[in-house]
N, C-alpha and C positions, 0 to 999 in steps of 0.2 A: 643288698638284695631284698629285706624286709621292707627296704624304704619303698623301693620301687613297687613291691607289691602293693602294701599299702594305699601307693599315689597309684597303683591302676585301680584298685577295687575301689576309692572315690571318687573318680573320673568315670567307672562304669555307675556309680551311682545317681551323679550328677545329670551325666549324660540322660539317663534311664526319669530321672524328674523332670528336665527340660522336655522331654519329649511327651511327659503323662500333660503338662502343662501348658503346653502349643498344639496339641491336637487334641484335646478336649475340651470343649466348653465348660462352663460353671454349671454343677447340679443343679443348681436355682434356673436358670434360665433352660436347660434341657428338658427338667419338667415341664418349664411354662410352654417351651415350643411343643409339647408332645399333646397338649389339650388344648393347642392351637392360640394360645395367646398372647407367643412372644412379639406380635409385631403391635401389641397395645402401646401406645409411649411412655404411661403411664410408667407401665410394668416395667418397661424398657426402662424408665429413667429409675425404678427402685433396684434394678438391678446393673446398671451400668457401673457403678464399684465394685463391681467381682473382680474375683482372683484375674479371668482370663483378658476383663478390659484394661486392670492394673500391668499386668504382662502384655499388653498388646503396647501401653505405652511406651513401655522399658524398650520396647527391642525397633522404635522408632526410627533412634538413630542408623541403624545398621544396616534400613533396609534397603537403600541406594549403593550400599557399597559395593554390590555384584553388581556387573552391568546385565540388563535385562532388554531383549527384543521384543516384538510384537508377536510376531512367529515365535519365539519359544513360551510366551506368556501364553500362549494359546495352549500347543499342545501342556502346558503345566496346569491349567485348569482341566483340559480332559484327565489328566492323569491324579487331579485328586479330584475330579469326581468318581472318577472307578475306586476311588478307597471310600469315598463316601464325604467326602468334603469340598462346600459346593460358595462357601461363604468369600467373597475377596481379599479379606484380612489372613484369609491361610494362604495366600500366593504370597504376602510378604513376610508372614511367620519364615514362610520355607526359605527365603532369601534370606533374612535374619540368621536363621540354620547353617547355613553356607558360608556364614561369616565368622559367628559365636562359637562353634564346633572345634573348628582348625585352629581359631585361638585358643581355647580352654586346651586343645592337644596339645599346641606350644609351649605352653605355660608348665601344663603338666611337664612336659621335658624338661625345661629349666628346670624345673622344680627338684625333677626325679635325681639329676646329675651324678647317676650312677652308672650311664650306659658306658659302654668302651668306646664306642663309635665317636666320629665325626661328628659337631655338630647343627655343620651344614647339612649333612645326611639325614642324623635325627629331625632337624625341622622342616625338610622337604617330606619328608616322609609324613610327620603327623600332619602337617597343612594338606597334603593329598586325601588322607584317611577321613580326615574331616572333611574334607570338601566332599566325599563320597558319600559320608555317613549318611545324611538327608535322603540323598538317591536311594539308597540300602531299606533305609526303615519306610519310605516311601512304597517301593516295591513289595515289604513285606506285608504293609497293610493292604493293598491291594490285591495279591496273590491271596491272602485270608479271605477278605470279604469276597472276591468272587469263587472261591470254594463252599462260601457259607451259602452263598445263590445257587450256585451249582449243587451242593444237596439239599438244601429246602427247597428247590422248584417241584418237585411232584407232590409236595404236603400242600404246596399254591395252588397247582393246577387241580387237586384232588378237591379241595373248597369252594376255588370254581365252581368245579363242573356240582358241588350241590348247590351253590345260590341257586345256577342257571337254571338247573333241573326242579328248585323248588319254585320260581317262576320269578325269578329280578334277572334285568336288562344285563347284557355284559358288562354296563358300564358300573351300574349298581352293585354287580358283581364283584368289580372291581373293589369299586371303594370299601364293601364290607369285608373281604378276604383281606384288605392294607389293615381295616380296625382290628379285625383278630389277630393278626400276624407279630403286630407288635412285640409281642413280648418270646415268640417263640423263635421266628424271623426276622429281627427288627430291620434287617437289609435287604430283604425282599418286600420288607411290609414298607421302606421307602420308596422302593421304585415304582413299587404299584400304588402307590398313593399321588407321586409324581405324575404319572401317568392318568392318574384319574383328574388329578389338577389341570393340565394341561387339556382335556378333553373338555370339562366344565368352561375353561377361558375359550372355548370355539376353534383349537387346534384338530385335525381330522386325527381320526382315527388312526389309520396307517400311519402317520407322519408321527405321533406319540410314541409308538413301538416301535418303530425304526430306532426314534432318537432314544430312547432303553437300551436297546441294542447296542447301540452305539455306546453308549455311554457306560455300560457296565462291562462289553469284551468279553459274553460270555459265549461259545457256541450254542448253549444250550437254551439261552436267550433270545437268538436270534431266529433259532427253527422256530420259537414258538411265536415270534413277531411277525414271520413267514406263513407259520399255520393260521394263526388269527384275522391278518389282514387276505390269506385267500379265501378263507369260510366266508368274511364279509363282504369280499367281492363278488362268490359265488352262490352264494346266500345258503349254503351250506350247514347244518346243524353244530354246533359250535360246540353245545355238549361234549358229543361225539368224539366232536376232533380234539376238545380238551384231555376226553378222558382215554381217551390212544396215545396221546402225547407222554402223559405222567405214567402209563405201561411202558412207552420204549424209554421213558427216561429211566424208568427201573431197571427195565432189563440193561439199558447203557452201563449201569452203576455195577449191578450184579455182574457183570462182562468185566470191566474193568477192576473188581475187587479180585474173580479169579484172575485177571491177568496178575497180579499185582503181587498175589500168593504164588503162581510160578517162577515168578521174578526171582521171586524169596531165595530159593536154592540156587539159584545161582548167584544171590548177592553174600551168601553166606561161606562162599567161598577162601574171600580175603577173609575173613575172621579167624576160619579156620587154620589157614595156613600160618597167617602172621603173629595169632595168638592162642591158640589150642593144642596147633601139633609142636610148639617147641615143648611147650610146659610137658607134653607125653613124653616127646624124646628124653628130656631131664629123667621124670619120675624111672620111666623106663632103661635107659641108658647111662643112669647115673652112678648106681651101685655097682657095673659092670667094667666101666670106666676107673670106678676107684680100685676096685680090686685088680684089673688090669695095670695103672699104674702102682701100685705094691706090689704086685709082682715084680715089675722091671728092676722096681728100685732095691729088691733084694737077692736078684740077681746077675745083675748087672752094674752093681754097685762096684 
């Protein structure tokens, strides 16, 4: 039983470094993209020894062994750009993941060979778990970073609406509210810089916001894609509409934190019963119960 635990908590370790290591880049190179100079080739070739180019070799072989479609390659690009990963070498990471996973779980089993079960049981089961793992931590990044959007939009829209109001373009707007953002928003301060790229290359306006929209799966993203391209259609004060938006986003938040607190009492139900009221019954019931059976037992001895 020691062993097994053991071979879990280093399989949860293992697991937990593969993943800091296929989804992150090299510090060296995320600085240089942050001041805008990863695409020098220079730069590029003093850094192509990193950690993440050295692991991107490694897991080469592995990446053909899933079979992969065109229609599923697709929707798995939209699906890590909503976590925030936009680069091609992370669509074969994640295939790599699908392979590397379910083996280290199989492995671990042999390893563990303490369970009672089956052995065919045991390794259908970790080959599934693995295979799932990917999907799992995939979705959890995803579900974070569009939370992180979803409460930093109204500190976005609030900076807005002072560029606008201090007298730079929306577009201008844009771009400065992505250079502040950075460090408080860094995934808001992406989109909106995306967006300002896209606009700079002669992409329209509306078609920028839409593809945000799209691309990030936010609702709260989308009304303001909706509010943005009607004020530019109707030439509408943008201000305005910016700074109505970041009050109903507020009030939305406010709305749904008291929603969230009446939840409370009722989710606090099962706790109650399954772990508060035995412990009472005991305290309460327990001294009454003993002296009840010493009673019996003296007599009716």
């Amino acid at each position: 039983m020691l062993t097994a635990f053991f071979a879990f908590a280093a399989a949860f370790v293992l697991i937990g470094t593969l993943g800091i290591l296929v989804f992150n880049r090299s510090s060296a190179h995320r600085r240089l993209s942050q001041i805008g100079l990863a695409q020098n080739p220079v730069l590029l070739g003093l850094t192509g020894t990193s950690r993440s180019a050295r692991m991107e070799k490694l897991l080469v072989p592995f990446q053909r062994v899933v079979p992969r479609s065109a229609k599923e390659v697709s929707n798995l690009k939209k699906l890590l750009a909503r976590a925030g990963f936009r680069e091609a070498k992370q669509i074969n990471t994640y295939y790599s993941a699908k392979v590397l996973v379910p083996s280290f779980l199989c492995l671990l089993a042999t390893f563990a060979g303490s369970l009672p079960l089956t052995p065919l049981f045991v390794y259908v089961t970790a080959a599934g778990l693995g295979f799932l793992v990917p999907d799992f931590v995939l979705g959890r990044l995803i579900s974070r970073r569009q939370m992180s959007i979803r409460l930093g939009l109204p500190e976005a829209l609030d900076l807005l609406v002072v560029c606008v109001e201090a007298g730079l373009s929306l577009d201008r707007a844009i771009m400065r509210t992505a250079e502040e953002m950075k460090i408080s928003q860094p995934a808001i301060a992406d989109e909106l810089g995306l967006i300002s790229l896209e606009q700079r290359a002669g992409r329209p306006r509306a078609d920028a916001w839409n593809e945000c929209a799209e691309r990030t799966d936010v609702d709260t993203v989308r009304s303001l894609a909706s509010l943005i391209i009607q004020a530019d259609k109707f030439g509408s004060s943008v201000g305005k509409a910016l700074r109505s938006q970041a009050d109903s986003l507020r009030t939305r938040r406010r709305q749904n934190a008291e929603e969230q607190a009446a939840k409370t009492t009722v989710k606090l139900v099962f706790p109650l019963v399954l772990l508060i009221f035995p412990s009472l019954f005991v305290v309460t019931l327990g001294p009454s119960m003993i002296i009840m059976f010493e009673a019996f037992d003296k007599y009716f001895a």
